[in-house]
N, CA, C and O atoms as CSV, one atom per row, in Angstrom:
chain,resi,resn,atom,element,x,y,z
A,1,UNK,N,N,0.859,-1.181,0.000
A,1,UNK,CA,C,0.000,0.000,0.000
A,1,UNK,C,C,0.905,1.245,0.000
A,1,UNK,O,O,1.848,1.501,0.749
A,2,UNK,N,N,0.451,1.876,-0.906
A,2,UNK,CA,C,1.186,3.034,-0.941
A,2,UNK,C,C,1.135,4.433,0.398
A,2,UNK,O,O,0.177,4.909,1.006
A,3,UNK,N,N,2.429,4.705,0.448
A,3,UNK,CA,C,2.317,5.612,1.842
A,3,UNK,C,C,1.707,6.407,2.138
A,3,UNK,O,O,1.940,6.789,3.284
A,4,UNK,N,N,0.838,6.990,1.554
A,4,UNK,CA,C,-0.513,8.161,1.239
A,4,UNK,C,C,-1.543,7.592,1.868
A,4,UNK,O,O,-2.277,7.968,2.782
A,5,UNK,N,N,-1.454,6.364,1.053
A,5,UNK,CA,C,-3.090,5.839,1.457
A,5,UNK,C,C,-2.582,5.229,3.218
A,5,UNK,O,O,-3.558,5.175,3.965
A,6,UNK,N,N,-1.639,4.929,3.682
A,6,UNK,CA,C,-1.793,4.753,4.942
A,6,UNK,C,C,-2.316,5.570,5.722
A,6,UNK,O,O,-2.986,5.225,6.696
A,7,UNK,N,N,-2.070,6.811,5.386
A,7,UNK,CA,C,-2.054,8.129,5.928
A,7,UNK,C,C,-3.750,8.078,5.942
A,7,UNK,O,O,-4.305,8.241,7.029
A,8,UNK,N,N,-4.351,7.911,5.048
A,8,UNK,CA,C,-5.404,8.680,4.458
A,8,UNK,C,C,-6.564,7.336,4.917
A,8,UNK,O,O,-6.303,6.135,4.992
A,9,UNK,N,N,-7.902,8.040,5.180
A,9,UNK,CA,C,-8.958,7.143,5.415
A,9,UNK,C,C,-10.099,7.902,3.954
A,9,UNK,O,O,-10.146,8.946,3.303
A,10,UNK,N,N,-11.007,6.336,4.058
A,10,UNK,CA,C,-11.372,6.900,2.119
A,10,UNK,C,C,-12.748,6.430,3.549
A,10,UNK,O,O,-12.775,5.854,4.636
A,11,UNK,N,N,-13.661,7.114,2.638
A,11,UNK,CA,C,-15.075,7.063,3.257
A,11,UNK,C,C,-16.099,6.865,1.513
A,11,UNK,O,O,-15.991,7.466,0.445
A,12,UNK,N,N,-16.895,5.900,1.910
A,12,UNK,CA,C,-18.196,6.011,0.992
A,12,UNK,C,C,-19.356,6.222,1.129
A,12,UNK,O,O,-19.947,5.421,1.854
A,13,UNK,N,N,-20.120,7.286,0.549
A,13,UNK,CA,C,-21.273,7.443,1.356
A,13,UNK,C,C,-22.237,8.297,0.387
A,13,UNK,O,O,-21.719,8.796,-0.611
A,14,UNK,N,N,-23.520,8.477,0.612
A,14,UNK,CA,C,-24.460,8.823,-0.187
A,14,UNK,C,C,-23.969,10.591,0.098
A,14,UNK,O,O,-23.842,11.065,1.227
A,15,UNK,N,N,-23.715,11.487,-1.394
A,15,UNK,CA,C,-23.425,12.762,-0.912
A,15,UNK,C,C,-24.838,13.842,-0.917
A,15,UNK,O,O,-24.900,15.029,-1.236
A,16,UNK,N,N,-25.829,12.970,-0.466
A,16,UNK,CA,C,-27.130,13.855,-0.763
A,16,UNK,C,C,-27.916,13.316,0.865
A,16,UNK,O,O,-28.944,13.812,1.326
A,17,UNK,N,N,-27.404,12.614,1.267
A,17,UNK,CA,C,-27.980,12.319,2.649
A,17,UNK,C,C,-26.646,13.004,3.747
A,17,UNK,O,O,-25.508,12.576,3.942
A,18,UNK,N,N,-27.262,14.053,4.241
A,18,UNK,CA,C,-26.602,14.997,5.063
A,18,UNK,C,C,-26.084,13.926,6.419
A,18,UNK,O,O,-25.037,14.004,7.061
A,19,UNK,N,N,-27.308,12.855,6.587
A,19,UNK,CA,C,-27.150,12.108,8.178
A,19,UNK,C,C,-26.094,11.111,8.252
A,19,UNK,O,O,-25.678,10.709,9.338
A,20,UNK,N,N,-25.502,10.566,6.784
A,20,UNK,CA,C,-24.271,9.380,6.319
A,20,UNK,C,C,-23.220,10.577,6.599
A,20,UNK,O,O,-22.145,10.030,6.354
A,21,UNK,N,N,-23.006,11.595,6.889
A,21,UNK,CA,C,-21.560,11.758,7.131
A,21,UNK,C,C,-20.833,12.997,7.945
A,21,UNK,O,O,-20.573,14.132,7.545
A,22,UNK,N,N,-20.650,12.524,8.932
A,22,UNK,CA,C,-20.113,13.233,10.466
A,22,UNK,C,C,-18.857,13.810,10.366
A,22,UNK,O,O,-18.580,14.731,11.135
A,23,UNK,N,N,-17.851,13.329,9.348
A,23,UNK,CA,C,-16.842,13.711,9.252
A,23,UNK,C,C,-16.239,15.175,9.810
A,23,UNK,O,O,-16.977,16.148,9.655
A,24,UNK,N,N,-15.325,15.320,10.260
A,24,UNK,CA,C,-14.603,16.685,10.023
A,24,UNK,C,C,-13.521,16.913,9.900
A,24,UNK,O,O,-12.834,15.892,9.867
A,25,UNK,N,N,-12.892,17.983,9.792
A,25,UNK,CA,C,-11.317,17.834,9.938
A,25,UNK,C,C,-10.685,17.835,8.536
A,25,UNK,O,O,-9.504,18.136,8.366
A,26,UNK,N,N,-11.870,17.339,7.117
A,26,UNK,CA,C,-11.141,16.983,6.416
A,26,UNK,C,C,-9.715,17.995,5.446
A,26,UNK,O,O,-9.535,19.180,5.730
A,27,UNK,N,N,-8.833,17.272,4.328
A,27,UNK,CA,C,-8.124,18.376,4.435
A,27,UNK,C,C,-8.284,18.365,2.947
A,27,UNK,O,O,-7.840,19.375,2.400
A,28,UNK,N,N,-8.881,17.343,2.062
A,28,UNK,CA,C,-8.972,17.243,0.601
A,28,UNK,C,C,-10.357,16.242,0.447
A,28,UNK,O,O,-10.470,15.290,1.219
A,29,UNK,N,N,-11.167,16.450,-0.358
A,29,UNK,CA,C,-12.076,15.622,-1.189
A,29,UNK,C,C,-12.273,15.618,-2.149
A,29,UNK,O,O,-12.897,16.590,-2.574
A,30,UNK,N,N,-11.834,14.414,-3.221
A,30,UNK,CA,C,-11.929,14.017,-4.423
A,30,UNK,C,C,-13.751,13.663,-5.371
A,30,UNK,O,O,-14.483,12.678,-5.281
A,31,UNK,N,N,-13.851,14.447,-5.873
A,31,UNK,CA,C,-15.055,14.266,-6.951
A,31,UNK,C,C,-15.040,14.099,-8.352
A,31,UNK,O,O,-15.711,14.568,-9.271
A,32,UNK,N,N,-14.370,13.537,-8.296
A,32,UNK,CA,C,-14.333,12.641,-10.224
A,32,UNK,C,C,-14.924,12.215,-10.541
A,32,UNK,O,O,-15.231,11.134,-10.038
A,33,UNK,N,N,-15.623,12.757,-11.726
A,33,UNK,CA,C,-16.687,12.435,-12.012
A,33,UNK,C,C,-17.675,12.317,-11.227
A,33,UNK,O,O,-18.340,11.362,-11.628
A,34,UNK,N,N,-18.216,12.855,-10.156
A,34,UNK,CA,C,-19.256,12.670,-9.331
A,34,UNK,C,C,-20.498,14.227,-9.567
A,34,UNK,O,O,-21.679,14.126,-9.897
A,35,UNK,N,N,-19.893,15.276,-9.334
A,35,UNK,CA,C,-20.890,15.932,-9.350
A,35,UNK,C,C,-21.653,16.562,-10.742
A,35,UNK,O,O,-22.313,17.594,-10.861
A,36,UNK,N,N,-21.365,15.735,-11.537
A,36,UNK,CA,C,-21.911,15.764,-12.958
A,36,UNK,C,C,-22.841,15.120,-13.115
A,36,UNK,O,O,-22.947,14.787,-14.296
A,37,UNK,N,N,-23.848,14.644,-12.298
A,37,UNK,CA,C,-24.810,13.858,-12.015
A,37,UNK,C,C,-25.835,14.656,-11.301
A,37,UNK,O,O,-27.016,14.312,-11.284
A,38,UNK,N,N,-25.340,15.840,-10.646
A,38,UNK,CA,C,-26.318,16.573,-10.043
A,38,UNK,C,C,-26.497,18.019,-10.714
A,38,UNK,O,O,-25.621,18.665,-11.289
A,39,UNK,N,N,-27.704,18.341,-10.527
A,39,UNK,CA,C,-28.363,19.733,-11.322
A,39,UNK,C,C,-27.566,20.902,-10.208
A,39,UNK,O,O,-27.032,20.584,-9.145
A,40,UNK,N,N,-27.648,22.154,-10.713
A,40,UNK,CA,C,-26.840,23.070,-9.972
A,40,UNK,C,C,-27.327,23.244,-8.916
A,40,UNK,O,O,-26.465,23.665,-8.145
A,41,UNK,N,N,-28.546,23.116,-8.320
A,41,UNK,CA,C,-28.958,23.630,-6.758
A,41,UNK,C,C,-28.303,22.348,-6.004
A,41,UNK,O,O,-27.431,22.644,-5.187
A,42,UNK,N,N,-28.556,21.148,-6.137
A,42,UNK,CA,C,-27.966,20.470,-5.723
A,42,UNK,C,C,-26.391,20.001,-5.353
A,42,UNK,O,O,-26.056,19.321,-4.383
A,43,UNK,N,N,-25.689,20.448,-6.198
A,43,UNK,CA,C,-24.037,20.667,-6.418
A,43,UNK,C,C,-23.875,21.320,-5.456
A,43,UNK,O,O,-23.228,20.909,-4.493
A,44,UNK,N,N,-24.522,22.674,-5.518
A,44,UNK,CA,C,-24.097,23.767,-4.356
A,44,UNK,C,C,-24.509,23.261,-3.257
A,44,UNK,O,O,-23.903,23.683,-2.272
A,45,UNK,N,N,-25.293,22.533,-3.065
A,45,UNK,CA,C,-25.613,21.732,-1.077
A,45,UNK,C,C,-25.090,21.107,-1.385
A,45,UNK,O,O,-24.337,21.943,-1.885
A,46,UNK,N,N,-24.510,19.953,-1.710
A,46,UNK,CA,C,-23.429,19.177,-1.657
A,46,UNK,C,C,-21.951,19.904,-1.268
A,46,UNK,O,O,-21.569,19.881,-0.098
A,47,UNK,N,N,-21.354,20.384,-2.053
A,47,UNK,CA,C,-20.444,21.744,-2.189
A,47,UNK,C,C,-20.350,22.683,-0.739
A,47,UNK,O,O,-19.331,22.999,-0.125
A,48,UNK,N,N,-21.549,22.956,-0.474
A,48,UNK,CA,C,-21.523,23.426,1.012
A,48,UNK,C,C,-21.607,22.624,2.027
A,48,UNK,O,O,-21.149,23.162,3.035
A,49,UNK,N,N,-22.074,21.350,2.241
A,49,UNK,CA,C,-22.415,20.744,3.211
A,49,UNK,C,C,-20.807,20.314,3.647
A,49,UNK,O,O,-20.382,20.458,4.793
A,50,UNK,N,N,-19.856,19.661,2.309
A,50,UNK,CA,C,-18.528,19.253,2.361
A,50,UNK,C,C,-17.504,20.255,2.632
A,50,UNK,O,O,-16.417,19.849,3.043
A,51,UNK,N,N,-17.717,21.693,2.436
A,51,UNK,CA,C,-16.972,22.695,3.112
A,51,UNK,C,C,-17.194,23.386,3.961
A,51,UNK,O,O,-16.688,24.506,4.037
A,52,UNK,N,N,-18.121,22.842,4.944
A,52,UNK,CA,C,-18.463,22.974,6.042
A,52,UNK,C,C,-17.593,22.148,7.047
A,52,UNK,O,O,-17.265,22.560,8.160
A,53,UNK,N,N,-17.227,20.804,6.460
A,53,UNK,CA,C,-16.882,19.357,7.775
A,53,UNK,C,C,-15.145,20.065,7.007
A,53,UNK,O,O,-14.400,20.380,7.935
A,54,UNK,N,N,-14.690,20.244,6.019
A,54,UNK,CA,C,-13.249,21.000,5.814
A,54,UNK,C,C,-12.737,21.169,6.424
A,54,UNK,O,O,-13.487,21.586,7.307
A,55,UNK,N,N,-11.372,21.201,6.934
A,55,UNK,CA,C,-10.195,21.653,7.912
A,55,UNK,C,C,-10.170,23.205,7.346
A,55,UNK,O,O,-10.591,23.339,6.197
A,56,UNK,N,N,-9.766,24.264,7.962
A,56,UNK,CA,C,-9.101,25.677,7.046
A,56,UNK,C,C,-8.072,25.439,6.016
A,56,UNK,O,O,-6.899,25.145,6.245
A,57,UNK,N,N,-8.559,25.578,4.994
A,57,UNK,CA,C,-7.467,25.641,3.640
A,57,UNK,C,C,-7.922,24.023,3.380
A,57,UNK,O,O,-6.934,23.295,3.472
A,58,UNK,N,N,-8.689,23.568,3.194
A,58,UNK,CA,C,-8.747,22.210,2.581
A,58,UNK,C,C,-9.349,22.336,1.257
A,58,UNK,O,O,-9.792,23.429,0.905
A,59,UNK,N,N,-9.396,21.480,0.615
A,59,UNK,CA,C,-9.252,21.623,-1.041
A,59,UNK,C,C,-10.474,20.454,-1.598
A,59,UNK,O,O,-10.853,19.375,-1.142
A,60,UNK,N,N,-10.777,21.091,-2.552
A,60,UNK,CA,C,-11.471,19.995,-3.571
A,60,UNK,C,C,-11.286,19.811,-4.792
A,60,UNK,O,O,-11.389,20.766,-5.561
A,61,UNK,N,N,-11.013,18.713,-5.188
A,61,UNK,CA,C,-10.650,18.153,-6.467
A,61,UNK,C,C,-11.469,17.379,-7.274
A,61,UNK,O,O,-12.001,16.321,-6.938
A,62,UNK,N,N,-11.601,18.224,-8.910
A,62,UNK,CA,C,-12.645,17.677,-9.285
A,62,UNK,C,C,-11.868,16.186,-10.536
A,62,UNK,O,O,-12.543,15.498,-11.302
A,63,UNK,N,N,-10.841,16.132,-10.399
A,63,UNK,CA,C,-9.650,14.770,-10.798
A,63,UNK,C,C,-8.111,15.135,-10.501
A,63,UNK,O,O,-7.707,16.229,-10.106
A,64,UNK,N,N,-7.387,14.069,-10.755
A,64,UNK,CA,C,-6.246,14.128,-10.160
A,64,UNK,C,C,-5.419,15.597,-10.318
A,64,UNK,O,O,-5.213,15.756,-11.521
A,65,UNK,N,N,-4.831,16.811,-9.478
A,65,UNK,CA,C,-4.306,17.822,-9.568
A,65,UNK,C,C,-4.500,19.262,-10.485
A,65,UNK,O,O,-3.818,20.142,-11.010
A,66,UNK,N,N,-6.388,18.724,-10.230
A,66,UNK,CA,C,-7.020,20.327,-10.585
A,66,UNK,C,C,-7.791,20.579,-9.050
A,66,UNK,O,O,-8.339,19.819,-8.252
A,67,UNK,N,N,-7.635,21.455,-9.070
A,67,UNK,CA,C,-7.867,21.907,-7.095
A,67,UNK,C,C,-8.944,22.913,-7.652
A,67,UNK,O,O,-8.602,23.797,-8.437
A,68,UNK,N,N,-10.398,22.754,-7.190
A,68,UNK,CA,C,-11.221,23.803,-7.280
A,68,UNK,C,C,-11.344,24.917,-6.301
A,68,UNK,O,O,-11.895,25.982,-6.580
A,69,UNK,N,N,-10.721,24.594,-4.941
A,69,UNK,CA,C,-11.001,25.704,-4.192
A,69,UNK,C,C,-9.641,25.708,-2.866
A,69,UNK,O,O,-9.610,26.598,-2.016
């Protein structure tokens, strides 16, 4: 296993059910190909709900080393 992923815990979970995920702290979340499935009001609650549980300065990636925010 590569030394990253030791580091790193991967979570799966429905991103439209607010109650699947407690998380916080986080410092990056990967969406490839994921939010291309949802209409724009929805993106943005998704989008907010996940930069809400964020560490300060944590990042989202919509594939490998394009950083949206």
């Amino acid at each position: 296993m590569p030394q990253r992923a030791r580091k790193a815990d991967f979570f799966r979970f429905n991103l439209r059910q607010r109650t699947q995920f407690h998380h916080t702290g986080i410092d990056i979340v990967f969406l490839h190909n994921v939010l291309i499935y949802f209409n724009e009001a929805t993106k943005l609650d998704v989008l907010a709900h996940l930069w809400s549980r964020m560490k300060n300065g944590g990042r989202f990636a919509d594939r490998p080393f394009r950083f949206l925010a």
